[in-house]
N, C-alpha and C positions, 0 to 999 in steps of 0.2 A: 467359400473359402477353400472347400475340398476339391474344387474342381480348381483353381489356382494352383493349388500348391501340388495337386497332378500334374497342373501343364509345369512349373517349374520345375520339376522331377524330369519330366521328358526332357525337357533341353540339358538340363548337367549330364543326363545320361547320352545324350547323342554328343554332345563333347567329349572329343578322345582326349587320353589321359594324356598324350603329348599337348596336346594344345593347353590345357589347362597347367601343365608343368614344365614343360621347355622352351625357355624362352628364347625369341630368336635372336641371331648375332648382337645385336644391341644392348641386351639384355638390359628390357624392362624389365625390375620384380617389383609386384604389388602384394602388403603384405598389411595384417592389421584392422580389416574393412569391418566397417559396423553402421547400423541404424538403432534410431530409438524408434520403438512403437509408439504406434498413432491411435489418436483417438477417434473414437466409431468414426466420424464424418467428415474426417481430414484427408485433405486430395492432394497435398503434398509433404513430402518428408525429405530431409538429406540425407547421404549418405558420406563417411569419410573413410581415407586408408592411409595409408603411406605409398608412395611412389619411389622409388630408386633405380637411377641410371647407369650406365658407368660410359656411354657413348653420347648420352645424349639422344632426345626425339622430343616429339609432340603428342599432345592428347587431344587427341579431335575431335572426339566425338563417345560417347555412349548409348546405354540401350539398356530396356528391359519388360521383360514379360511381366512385370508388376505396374508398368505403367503408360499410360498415353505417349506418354514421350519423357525424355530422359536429356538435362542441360549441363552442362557445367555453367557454377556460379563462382563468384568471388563477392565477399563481402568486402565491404571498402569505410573506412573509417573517414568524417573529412573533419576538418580543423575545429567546427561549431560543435563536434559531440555526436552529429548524425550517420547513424550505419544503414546502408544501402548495399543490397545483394546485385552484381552485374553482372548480365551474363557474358561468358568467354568463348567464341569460337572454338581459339585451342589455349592450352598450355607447352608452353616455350620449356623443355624439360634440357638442362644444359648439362654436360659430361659430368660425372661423380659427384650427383648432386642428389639429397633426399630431399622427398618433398612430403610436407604435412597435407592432407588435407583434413579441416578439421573445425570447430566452429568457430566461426569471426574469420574465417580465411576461405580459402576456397575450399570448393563443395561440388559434389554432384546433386543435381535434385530431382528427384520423382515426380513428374506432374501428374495430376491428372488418376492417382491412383486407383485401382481397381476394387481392392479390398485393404482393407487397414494391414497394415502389419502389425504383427501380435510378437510378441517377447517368448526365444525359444527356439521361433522358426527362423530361417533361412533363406534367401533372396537372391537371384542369381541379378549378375549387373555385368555387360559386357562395358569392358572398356576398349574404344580403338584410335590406335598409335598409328603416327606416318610410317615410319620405317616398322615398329615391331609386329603391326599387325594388331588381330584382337584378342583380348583375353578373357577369358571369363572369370570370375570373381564369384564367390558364395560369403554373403552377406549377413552374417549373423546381426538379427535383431535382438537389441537390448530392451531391458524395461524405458518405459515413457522417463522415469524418475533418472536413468543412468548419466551417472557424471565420471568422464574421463581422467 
């Protein structure tokens, strides 16, 4: 776990402070991001934030040093009662519009994780936009029990 949370340390530190705070002309802000801690032997977790546009763009893609690979998902509700997580390409983000991500909706997901996340620490999660470009994100992990 201490060698994780070194390498996560190096990459917020090689991210300049413009990048993580100025957003470009489009201006995506991502605000709000969190995980629940997982248990010893869990190889996936979600992650949620808030999204806001005021031009509009897409979310194409993620990333992160905590895991094999990194999805967007949507959960999807259908008429018999059954919830089924799909995954998304991108998210279609339309002019002055906020977006939840959050559970029962869409979601980023950690595949594949490396070490558990524990409650306290911090998680870095790139997120990347058509137009905005990438952001980086520092993902405060909640306890396992946290309810929003």
């Amino acid at each position: 776990m201490k060698q994780l949370i070194a390498f996560m340390a190096l990459v917020l530190a090689t991210t300049s402070y413009a990048e993580l705070n100025n957003p470009k002309p489009n201006n995506v802000a991502v605000s709000g991001a969190w995980a629940r801690a997982t248990p010893p032997n869990a190889k996936a977790a979600a992650v949620y934030f808030t999204l806001r546009t005021a031009d509009g763009d897409a979310l194409v893609g993620a990333s992160s040093p905590a895991a094999e690979r990194v999805e967007i998902h949507e959960t999807v509700m259908y008429p018999n009662g059954m919830m089924e997580m799909q995954y998304r390409e991108t998210v279609e983000l339309t002019q002055n519009t906020v977006y939840q991500f959050k559970p029962h909706s869409y979601h980023v997901m950690l595949l594949g994780l490396y070490e558990p996340l524990q409650a306290g620490y911090e998680l870095p999660l790139t997120l990347e936009f058509a137009t905005a470009g990438r952001k980086v994100v520092r993902v405060p992990i909640q306890p396992l029990t946290y309810q929003p």
